[in-house]
N, C-alpha and C positions, 0 to 999 in steps of 0.2 A: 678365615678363608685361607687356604691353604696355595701358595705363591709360586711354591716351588714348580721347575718344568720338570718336564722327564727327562732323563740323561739319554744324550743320541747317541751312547756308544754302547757296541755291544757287550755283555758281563762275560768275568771269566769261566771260563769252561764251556763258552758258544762252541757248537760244531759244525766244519762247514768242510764237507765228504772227510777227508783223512785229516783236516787239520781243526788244533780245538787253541781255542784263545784261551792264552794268560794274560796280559794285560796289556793298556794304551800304550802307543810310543809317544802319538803325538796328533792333535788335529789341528787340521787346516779350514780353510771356505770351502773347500770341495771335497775334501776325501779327510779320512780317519785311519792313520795308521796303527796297528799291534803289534805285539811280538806274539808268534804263537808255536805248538810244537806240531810236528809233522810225525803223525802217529805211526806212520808207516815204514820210515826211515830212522825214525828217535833224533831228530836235527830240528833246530830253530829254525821260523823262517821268519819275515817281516811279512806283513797282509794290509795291505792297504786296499780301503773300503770305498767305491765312489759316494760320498755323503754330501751332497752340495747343500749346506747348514742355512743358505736363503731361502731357498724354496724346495727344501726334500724334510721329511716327517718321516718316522717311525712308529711302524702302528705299535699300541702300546702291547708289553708282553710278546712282543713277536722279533723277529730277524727283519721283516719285511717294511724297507723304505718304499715311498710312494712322493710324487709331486704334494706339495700343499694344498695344492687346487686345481682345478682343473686347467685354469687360465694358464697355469706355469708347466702343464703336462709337455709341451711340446719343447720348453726351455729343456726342463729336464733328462727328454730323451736321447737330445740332441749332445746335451754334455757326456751323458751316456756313452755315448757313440764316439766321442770323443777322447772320451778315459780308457775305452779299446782300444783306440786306437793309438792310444800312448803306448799301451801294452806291448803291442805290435811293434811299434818302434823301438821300445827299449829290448827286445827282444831278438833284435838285428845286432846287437852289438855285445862285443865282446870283452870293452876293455876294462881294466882295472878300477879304471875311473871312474865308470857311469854304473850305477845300480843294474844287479842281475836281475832279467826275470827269468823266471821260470816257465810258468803257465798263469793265465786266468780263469776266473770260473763265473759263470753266470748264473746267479741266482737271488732269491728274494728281492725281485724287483730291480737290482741292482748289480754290481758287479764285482770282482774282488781281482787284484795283483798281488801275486806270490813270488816274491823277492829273497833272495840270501838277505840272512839275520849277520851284523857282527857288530861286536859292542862296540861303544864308545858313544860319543855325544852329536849335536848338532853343533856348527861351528859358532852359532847363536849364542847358546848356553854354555859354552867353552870363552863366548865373551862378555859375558856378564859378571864372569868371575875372574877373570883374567886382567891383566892392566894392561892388556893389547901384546902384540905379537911383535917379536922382535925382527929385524931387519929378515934373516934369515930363515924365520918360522914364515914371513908373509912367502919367501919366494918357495916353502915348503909347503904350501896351499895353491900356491898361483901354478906349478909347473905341472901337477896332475891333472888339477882344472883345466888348462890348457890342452894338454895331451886328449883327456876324453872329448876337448869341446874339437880338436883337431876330426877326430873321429868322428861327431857328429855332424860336422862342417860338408864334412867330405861326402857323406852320402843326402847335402842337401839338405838337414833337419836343421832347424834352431832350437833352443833350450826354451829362450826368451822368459827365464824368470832367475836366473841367477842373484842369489842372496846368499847371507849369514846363515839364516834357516835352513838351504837348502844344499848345504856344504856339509858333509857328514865327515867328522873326525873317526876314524879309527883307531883304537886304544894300540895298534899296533903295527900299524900302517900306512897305507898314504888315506891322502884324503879321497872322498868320493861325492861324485854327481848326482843329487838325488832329486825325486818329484818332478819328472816331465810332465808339471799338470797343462803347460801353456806350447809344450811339444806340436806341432805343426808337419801334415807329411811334408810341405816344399815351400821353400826359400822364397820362391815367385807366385807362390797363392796369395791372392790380394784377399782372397774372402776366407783364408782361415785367419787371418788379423786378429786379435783379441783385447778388448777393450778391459782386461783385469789387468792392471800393471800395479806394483810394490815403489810407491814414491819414496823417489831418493837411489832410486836403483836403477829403476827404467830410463832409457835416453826415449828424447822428443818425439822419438819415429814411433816408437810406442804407443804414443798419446793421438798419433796423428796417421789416418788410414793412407794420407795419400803420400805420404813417405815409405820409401823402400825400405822394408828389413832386412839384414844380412848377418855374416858376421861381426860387423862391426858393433850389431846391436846386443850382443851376448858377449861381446868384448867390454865396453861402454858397463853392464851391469857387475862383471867382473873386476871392472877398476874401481868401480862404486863400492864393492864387496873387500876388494885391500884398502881402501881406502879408509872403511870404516874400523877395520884390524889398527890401522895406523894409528887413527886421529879418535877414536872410541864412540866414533856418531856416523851417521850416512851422508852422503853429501848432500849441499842445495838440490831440491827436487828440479826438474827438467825443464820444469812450468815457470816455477818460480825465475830459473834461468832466463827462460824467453822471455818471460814478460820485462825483465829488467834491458834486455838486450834489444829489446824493441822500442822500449824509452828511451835506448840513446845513454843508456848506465853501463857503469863495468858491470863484467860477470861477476853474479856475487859468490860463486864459489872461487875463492882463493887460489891456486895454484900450490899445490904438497912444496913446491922448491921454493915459494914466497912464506908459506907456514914455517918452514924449516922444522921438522918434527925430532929432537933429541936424538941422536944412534941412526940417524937413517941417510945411508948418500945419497948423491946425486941423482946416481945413476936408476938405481928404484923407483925415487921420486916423479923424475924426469919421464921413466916410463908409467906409471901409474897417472901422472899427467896426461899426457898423451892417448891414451887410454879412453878419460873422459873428458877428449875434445869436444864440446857444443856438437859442430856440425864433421854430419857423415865425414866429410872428406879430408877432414884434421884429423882424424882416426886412425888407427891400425886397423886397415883391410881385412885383415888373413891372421890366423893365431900364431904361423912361420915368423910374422914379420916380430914378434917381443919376446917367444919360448925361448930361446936362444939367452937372450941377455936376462931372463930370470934364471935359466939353468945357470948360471956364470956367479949369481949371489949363491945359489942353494949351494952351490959346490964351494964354496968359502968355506969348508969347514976342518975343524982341529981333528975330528976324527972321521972322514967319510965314508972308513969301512965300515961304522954303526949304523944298526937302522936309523929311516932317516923318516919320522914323523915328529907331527904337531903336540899331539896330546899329551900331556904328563899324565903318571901316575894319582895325582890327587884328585880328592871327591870332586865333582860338579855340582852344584845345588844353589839353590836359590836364595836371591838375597831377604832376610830376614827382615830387614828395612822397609824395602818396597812391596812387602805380603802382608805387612802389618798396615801399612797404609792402603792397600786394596781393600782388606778386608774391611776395612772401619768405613769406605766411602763405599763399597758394594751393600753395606747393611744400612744404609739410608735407604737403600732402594728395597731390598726386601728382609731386615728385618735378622733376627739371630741368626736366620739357617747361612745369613753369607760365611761364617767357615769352613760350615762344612763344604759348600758351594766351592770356594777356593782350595780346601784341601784337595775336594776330587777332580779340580781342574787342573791342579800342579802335577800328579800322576799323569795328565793328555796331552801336556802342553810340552812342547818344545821350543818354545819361546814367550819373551814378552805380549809380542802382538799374537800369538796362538791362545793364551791365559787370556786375555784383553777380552775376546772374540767369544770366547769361552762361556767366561761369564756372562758379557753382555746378552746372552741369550734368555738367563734369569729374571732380565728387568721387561715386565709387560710395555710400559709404554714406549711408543716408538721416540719418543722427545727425551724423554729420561735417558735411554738407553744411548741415545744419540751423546748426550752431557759426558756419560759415564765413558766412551767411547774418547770423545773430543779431550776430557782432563785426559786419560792413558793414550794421547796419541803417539802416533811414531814419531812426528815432528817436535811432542816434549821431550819424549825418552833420547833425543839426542844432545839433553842436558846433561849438565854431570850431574852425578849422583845426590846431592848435598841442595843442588837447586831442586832439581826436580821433586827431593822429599818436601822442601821447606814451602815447593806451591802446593801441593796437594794436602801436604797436614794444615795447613793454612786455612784450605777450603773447607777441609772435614772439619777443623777447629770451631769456623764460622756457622758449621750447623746445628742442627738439635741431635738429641743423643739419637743414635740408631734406633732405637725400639720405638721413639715418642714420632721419631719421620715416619716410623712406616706405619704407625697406629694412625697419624696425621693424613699422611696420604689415599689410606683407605676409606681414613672417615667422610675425606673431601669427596674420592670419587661415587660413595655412595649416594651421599646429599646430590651431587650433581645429578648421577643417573637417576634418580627419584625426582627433583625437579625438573628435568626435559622429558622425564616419561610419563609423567603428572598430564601434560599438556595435552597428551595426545589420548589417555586412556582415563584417566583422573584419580580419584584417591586410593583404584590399589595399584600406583604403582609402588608405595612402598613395598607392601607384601611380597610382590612379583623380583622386584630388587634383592630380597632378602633370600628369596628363595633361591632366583640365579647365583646368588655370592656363595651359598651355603656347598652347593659341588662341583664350584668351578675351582681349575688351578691357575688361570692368569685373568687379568680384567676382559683380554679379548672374545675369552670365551662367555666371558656375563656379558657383553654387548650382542655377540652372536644370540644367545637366550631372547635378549629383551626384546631384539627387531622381529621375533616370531609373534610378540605382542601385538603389534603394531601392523595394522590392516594396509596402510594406504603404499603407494610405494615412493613416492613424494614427503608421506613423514618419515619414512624409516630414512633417507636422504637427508633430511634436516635433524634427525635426532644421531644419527653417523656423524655429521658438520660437529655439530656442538661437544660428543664427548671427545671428537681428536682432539678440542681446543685443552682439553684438560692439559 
């Protein structure tokens, strides 16, 4: 049986009117970034695709997404409308900071943003490789961040997803503001609120509709985001904060002036503190109130006629470590093709939790997938390196060789679906089993086969019960 999914991205050399894809930048939960050329002009642009990878498909051999199901049409359309309407917003603004757009185009179902292209990395994968940014490199991240979120502030917009991910290094300039997927037209809409938050990023107001968001809450994820530059992890998630703060505990996130982090003063600390004060009102209001005293570190410098960016010169890529351990617990689940799986996931990904996402899409079962997900969480990846390997080869150690898991897992699911479809039709359901395995490409779609067997609508409900338990 053949396991593999179909790749949701589109191949190189798609065309979509003047512009033809070269290849992934990076995919996210909702959208699928490229790099493509603009035929018309002979210039690079970035094209980002609206792909909401829960509930949107790709019919196969075609450009054209669609809902999964009907039930999810209306989720879909509505994010749709949404992903416009980011367009729209980012296309108000001018500055250096925030991602250009261009224009959109609507088509296949779906919709596309055409953004200036310019190299460099995600500030993600610039720290995966990195041993963290030094006192001066953070306030050469924090002061353009600041500048664009000023600009956003002021005509009313919040970012509200600010991360590692979504900091884009420039090989030769300042940094930039990228992915308004969580972009909101107004500061005082209660109902554009949005329930995807990035834990360990998001402050509480986030998590919770009847808290006001402002700027303090795209400040709050920005100190999360130096924070992690600092310390080489994200901080205590928001939840985890409250709930210990409601028990009557300290906060379990530490204070950066109580850590004392090597080469860093005070004054940085102190304001990156501040920053991710728990509640609203211990916060920095306004981006006015701390741009000032990050400009004051960034300008410490030996030479500040040179340009004045993050990124060096040397290659970014991936650590060798942590690929070899994906690979070997992703082929538990399905089997030799996890390299390839991972190789062409490493080409899409811009990050650990983009790769993570990626892959998990290869494993049929929603419980597997859920495991595979849980071992690569974000909450472990904010182990050092050395722990984190030694739990996960640990786990892979503890199991059977890849080939003999997914031979195991198949043979089990078979035996199953043959004994609970036994009960209801009788002895062929072997036959019927064999036949659904024989052209499907995930378990889900041989469940979908087998319930056509099945007359009653009451047993196709109890024979549904039984194989989730698998």
């Amino acid at each position: 049986m053949n396991l593999q999914a179909q790749s949701n991205t589109l191949p190189a050399g798609t065309r979509l009117e003047c512009y033809q894809i070269q290849n992934v930048l990076g995919v996210g939960g909702f959208g699928i970034t490229y790099k493509a050329k603009d035929l018309n002009l002979g210039c690079d642009v970035a094209i980002k695709e609206y792909f909401p990878a829960s509930f949107a498909i790709r019919a196969s051999n075609t450009c054209t997404v669609t809902s999964k199901s009907d039930n999810e049409e209306d989720i879909y359309k509505t994010g749709l409308q949404r992903f416009l309407d980011e367009a729209r917003i980012l296309a108000q603004f001018k500055s250096r900071s925030i991602v250009h757009v261009n224009r959109f185009i609507e088509a296949n179902g779906t919709a596309y943003i055409i953004m200036d292209y310019e190299d460099g990395v995600p500030l993600s994968r610039y720290l995966l490789r990195s041993k963290g940014l030094s006192e001066q490199e953070v306030a050469l991240v924090a002061v353009p961040i600041l500048e664009g979120l000023r600009t956003i502030h002021a005509s009313k917009y919040l970012h509200r997803d600010i991360k590692p991910s979504n900091i884009y290094l420039r090989k030769h300039g300042k940094p930039v503001l990228i992915d308004f997927g969580a972009a909101r037209q107004s500061i005082d809409n209660d109902s554009a609120q949005t329930g995807f938050v990035t834990h360990g990023y998001a402050p509480f107001e986030q998590y919770n509709t009847h808290d006001e968001q402002g700027p303090w809450t795209d400040i709050y994820a920005l100190g999360a985001t130096l924070y992690r530059c600092i310390m080489k992890k994200a901080p205590v998630d928001a939840l985890d904060r409250l709930a210990s703060l409601q028990a009557g505990e300290p906060d379990p996130l530490k204070p950066l002036l109580l850590e004392k982090p090597k080469d860093y003063g005070n004054e940085i600390l102190s304001c990156i503190d501040w920053m991710l004060s728990f509640k609203i009102k211990d916060r920095p209001q306004s981006v006015n109130d701390i741009i000032e005293r990050f400009k004051e570190i960034r300008n410490k410098r030996k030479h500040p006629e040179k340009s004045q960016t993050v990124l060096s010169q040397k290659d970014i890529d991936w650590d060798k470590e942590f690929i070899d351990v994906i690979e070997a617990e992703l082929a538990t689940y399905i089997g030799p093709l996890a390299k390839v799986m991972v190789k062409q996931a490493l080409k899409a990904s811009a990050n650990l939790d983009d790769l993570y996402n990626a892959l998990s899409i290869h494993i049929d079962s929603p419980s597997h997938r859920e495991q595979f997900l849980q071992l690569f969480s974000v909450r472990a990846s904010t182990k050092n390196n050395s722990v984190m390997t030694e739990k996960i080869t640990s786990h892979i150690t503890a199991g059977v060789s890849a080939k003999n898991a997914q031979s195991a897992r198949e043979k089990h699911f078979r035996q199953k679906a043959e004994e609970v479809l036994a009960g209801f039709i009788g002895p062929l359901a072997g036959v019927l089993v064999d036949e659904a395995m024989q052209g499907s490409t995930n378990y889900d779609e041989v469940i979908r086969k087998l319930l056509k067997e099945i007359t009653k609508e009451k047993d196709k409900n109890t024979f549904l019960t039984e194989m989730n338990k698998i």
